[in-house]
PyMOL CGO cylinders between C-alpha atoms (Angstrom):
from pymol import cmd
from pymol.cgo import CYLINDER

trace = [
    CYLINDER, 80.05, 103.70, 76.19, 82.22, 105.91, 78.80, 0.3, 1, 1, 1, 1, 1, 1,
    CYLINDER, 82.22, 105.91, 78.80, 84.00, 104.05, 82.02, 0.3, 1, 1, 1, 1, 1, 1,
    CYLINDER, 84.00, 104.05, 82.02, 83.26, 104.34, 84.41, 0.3, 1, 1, 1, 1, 1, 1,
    CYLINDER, 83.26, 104.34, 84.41, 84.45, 106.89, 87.04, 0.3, 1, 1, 1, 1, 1, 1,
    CYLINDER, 84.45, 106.89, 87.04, 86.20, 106.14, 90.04, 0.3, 1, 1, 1, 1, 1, 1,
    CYLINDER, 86.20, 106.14, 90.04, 83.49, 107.03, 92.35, 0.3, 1, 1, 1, 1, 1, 1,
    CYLINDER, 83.49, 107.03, 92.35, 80.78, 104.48, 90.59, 0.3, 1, 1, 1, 1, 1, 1,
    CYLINDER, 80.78, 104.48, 90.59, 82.96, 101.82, 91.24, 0.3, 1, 1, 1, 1, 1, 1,
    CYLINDER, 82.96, 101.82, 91.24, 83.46, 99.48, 94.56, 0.3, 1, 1, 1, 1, 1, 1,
    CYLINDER, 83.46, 99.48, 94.56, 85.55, 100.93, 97.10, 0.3, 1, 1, 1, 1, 1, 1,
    CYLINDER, 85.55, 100.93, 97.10, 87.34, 97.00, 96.84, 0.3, 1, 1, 1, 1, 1, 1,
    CYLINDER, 87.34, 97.00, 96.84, 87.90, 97.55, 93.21, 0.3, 1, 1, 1, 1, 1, 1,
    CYLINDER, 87.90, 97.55, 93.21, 89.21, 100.63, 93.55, 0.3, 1, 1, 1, 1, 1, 1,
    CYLINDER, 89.21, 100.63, 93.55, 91.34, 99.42, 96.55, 0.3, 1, 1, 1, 1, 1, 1,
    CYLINDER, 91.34, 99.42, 96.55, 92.49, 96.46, 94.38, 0.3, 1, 1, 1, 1, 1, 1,
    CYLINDER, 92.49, 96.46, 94.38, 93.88, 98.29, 91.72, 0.3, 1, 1, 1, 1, 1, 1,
    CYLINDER, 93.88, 98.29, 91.72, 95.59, 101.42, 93.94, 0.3, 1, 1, 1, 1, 1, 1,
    CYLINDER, 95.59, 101.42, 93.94, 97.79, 98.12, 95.23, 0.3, 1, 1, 1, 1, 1, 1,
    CYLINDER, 97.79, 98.12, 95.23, 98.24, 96.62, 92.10, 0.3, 1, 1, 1, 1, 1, 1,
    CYLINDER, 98.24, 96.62, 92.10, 100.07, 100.26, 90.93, 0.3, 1, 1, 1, 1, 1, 1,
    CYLINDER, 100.07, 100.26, 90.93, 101.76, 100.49, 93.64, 0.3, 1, 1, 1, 1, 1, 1,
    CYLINDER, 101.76, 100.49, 93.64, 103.64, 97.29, 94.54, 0.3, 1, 1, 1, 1, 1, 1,
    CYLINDER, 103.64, 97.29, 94.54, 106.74, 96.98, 92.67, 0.3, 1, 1, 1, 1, 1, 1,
    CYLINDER, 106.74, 96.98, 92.67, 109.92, 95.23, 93.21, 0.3, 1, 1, 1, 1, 1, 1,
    CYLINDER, 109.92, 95.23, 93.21, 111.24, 98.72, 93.87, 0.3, 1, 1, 1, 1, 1, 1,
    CYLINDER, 111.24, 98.72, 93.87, 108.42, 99.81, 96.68, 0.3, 1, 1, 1, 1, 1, 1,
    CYLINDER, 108.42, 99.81, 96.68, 108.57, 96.26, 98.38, 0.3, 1, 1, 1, 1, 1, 1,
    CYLINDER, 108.57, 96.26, 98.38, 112.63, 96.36, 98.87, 0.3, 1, 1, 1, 1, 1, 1,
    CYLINDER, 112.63, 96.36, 98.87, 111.99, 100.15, 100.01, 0.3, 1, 1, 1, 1, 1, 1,
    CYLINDER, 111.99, 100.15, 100.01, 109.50, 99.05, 102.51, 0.3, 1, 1, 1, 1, 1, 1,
    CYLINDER, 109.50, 99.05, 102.51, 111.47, 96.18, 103.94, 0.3, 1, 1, 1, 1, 1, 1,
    CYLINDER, 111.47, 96.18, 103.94, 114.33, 98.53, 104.18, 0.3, 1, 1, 1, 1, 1, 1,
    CYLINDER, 114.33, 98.53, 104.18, 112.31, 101.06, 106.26, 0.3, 1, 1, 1, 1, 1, 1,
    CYLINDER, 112.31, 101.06, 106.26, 112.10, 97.90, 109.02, 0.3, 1, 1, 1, 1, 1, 1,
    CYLINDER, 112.10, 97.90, 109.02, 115.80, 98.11, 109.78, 0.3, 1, 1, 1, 1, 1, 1,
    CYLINDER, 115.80, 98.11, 109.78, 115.56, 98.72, 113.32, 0.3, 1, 1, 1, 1, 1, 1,
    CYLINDER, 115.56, 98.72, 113.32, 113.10, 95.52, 113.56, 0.3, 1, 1, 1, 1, 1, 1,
    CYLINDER, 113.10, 95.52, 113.56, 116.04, 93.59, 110.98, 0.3, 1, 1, 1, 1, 1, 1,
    CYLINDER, 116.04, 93.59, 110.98, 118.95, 94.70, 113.19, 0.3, 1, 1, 1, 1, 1, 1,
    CYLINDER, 118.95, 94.70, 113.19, 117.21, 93.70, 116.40, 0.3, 1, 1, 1, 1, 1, 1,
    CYLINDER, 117.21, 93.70, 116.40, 115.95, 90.48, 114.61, 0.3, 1, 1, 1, 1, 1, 1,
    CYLINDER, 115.95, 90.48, 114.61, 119.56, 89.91, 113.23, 0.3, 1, 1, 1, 1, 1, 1,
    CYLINDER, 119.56, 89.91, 113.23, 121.27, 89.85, 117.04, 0.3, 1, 1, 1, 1, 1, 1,
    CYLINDER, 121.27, 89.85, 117.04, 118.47, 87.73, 118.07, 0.3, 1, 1, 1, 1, 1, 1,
    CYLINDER, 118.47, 87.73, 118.07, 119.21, 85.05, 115.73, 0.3, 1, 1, 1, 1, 1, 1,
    CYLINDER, 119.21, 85.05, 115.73, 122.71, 85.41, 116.23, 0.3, 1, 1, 1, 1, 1, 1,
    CYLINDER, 122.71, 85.41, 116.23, 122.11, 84.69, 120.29, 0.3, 1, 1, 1, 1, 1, 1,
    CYLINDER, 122.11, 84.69, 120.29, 119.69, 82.05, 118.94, 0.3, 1, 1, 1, 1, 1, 1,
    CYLINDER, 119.69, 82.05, 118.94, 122.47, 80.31, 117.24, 0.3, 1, 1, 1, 1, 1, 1,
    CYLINDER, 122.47, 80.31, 117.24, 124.94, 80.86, 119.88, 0.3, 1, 1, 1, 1, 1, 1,
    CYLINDER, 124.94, 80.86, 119.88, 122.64, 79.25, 122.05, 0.3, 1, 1, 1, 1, 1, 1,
    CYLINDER, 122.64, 79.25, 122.05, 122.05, 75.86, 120.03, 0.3, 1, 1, 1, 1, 1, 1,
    CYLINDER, 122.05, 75.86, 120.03, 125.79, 75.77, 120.03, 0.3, 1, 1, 1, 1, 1, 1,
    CYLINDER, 125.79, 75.77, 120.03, 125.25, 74.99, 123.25, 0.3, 1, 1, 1, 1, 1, 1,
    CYLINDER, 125.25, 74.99, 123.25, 126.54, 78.50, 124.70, 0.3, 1, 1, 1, 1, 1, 1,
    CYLINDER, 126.54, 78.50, 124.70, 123.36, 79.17, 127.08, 0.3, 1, 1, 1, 1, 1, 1,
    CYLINDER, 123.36, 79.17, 127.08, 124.63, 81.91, 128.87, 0.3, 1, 1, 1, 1, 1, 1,
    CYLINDER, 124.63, 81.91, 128.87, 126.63, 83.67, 126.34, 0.3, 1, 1, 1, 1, 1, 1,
    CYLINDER, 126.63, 83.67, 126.34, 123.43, 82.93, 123.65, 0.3, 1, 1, 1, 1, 1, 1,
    CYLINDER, 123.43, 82.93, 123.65, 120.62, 84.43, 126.51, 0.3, 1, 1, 1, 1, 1, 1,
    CYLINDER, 120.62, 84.43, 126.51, 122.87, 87.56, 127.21, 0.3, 1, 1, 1, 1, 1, 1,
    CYLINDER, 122.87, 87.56, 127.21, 123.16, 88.15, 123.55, 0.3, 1, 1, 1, 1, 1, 1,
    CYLINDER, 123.16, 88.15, 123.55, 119.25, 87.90, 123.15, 0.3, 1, 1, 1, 1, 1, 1,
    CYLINDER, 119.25, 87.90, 123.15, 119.04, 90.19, 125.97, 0.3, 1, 1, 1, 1, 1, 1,
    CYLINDER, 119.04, 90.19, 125.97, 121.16, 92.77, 124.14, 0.3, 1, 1, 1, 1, 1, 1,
    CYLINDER, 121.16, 92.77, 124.14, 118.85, 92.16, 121.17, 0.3, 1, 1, 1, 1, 1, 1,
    CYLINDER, 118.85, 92.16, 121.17, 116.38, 93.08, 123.12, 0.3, 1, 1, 1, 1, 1, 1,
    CYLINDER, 116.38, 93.08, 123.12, 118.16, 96.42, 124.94, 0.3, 1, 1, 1, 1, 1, 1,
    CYLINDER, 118.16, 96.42, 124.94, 118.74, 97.30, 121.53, 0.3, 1, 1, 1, 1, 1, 1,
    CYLINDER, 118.74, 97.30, 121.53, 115.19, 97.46, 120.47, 0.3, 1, 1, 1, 1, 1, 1,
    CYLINDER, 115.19, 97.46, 120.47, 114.22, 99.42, 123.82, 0.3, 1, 1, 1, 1, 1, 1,
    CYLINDER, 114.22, 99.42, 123.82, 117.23, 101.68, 122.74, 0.3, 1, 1, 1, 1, 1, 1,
    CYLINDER, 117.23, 101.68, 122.74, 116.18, 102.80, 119.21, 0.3, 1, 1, 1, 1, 1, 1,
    CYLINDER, 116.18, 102.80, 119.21, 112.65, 102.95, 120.15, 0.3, 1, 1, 1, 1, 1, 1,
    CYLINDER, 112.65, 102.95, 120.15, 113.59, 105.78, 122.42, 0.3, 1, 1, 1, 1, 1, 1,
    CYLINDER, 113.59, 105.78, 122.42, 115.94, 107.52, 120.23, 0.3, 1, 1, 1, 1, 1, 1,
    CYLINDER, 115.94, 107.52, 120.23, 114.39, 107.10, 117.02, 0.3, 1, 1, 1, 1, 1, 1,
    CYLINDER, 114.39, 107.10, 117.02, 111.28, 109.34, 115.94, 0.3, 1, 1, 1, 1, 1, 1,
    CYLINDER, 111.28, 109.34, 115.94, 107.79, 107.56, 115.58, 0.3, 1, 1, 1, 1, 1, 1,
    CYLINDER, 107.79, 107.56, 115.58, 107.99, 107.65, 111.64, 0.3, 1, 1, 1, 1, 1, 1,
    CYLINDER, 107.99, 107.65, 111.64, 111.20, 105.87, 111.37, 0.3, 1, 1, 1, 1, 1, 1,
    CYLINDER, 111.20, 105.87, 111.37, 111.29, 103.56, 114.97, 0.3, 1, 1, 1, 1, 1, 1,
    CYLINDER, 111.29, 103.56, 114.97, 108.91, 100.95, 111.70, 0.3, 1, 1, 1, 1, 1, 1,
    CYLINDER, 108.91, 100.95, 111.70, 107.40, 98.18, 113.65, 0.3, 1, 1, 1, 1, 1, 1,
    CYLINDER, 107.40, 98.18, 113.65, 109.23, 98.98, 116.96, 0.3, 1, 1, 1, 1, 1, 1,
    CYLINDER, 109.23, 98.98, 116.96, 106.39, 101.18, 116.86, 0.3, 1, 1, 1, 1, 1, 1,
    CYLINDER, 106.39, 101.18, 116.86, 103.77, 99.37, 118.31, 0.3, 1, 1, 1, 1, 1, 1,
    CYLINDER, 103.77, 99.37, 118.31, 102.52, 101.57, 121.24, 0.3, 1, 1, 1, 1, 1, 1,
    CYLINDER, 102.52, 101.57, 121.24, 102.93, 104.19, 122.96, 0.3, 1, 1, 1, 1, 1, 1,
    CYLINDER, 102.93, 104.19, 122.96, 106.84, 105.10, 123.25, 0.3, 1, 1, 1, 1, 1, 1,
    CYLINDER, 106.84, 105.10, 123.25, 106.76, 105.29, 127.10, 0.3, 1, 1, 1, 1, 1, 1,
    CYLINDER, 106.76, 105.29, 127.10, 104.95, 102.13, 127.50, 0.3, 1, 1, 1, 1, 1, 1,
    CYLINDER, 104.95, 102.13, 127.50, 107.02, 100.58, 124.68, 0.3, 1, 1, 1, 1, 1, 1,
    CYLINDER, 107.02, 100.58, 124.68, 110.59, 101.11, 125.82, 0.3, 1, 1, 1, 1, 1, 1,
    CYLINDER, 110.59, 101.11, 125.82, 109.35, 100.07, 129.25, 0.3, 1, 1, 1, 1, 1, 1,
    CYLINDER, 109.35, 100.07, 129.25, 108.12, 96.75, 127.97, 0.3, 1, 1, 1, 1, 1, 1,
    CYLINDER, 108.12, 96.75, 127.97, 111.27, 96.51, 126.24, 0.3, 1, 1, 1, 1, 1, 1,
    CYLINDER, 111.27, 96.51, 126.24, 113.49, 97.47, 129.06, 0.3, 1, 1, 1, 1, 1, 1,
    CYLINDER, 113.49, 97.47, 129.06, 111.82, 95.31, 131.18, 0.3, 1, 1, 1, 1, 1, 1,
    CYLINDER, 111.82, 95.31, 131.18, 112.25, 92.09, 128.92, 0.3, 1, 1, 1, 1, 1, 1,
    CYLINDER, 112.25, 92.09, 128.92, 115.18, 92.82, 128.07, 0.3, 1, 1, 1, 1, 1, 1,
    CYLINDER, 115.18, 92.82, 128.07, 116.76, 93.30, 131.73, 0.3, 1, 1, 1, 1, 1, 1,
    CYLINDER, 116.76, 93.30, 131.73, 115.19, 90.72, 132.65, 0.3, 1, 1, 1, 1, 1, 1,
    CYLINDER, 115.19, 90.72, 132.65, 116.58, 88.22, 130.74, 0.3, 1, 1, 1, 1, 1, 1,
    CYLINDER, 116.58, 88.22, 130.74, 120.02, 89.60, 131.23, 0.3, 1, 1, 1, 1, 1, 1,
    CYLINDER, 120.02, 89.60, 131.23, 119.54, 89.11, 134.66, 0.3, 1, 1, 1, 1, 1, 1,
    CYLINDER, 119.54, 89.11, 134.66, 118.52, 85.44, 134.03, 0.3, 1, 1, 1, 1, 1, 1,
    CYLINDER, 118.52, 85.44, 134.03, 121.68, 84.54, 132.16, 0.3, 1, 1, 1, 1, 1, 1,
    CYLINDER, 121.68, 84.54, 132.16, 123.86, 86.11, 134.27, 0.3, 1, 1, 1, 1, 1, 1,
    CYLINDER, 123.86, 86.11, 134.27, 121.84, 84.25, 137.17, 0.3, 1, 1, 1, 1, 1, 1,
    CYLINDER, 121.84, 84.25, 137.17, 122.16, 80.85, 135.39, 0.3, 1, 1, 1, 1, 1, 1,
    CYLINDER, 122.16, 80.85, 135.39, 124.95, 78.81, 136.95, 0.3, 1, 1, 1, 1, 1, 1,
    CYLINDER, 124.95, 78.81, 136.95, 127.55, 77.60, 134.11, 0.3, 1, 1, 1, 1, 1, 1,
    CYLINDER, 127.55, 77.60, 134.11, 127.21, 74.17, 133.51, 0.3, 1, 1, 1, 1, 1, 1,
    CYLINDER, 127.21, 74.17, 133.51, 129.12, 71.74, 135.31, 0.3, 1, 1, 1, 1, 1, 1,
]
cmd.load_cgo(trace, "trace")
C-alpha cells in the first residue's frame, strides 16, 4: 500500500513533523543568537538589577535606564529583520515607547535623593 502524500494528511501532522526536521541543536543556538540585541539589552538590565540589590539604587536605576536607551537605540538603527524581538511594533511607535521608558527612568534616578 503507497503513503500517503503530503496533501492527504492533517495540516497538524504535517506541521508536527516540518518542526521535528527542523529543530536541531544547531538551529536552536542559531536562533537564540539572532536575539542579541534583546540578550545585550537583557544583559545590562541584569547587571543594573544586581547593582541595585547591592544596594546601589541610583547607580543600579541609571544603569537600567541605559538598558533601556540601548534597546530604543538599536531598534532605530538596526533593520526590521535583524532588530529580533525588539521588533515588536511599529519602529516609530517602538523607539518612542522605548525612549520614553527609558528617559524616564533616568530622570527618576537622577531625581532620587542619595540616601542619607
Amino acid at each position: 500500500m503507497n503513503a500517503p502524500s503530503d496533501r492527504e494528511r492533517p495540516l497538524r501532522v504535517r506541521w508536527a513533523q516540518a518542526a521535528e526536521r527542523r529543530l536541531t541543536p544547531r538551529s536552536w543556538f542559531q536562533g537564540v543568537f539572532r536575539q542579541w540585541p534583546l540578550l545585550l539589552v537583557l544583559a545590562v538590565i541584569a547587571v543594573g538589577i544586581g547593582i541595585v540589590a547591592d544596594d546601589h539604587f541610583r547607580r543600579g536605576t541609571f544603569i537600567i535606564a541605559g538598558g533601556v536607551c540601548l534597546a530604543a537605540f538599536l531598534r532605530a538603527v538596526l533593520p526590521n529583520g535583524r532588530a529580533g524581538l525588539l521588533n515588536v511594533r511599529s519602529r516609530f511607535l517602538d523607539i518612542l515607547t522605548l525612549g520614553f521608558l527609558g528617559g524616564g527612568t533616568l530622570i527618576a534616578s537622577l531625581i532620587v535623593p542619595p540616601p542619607s
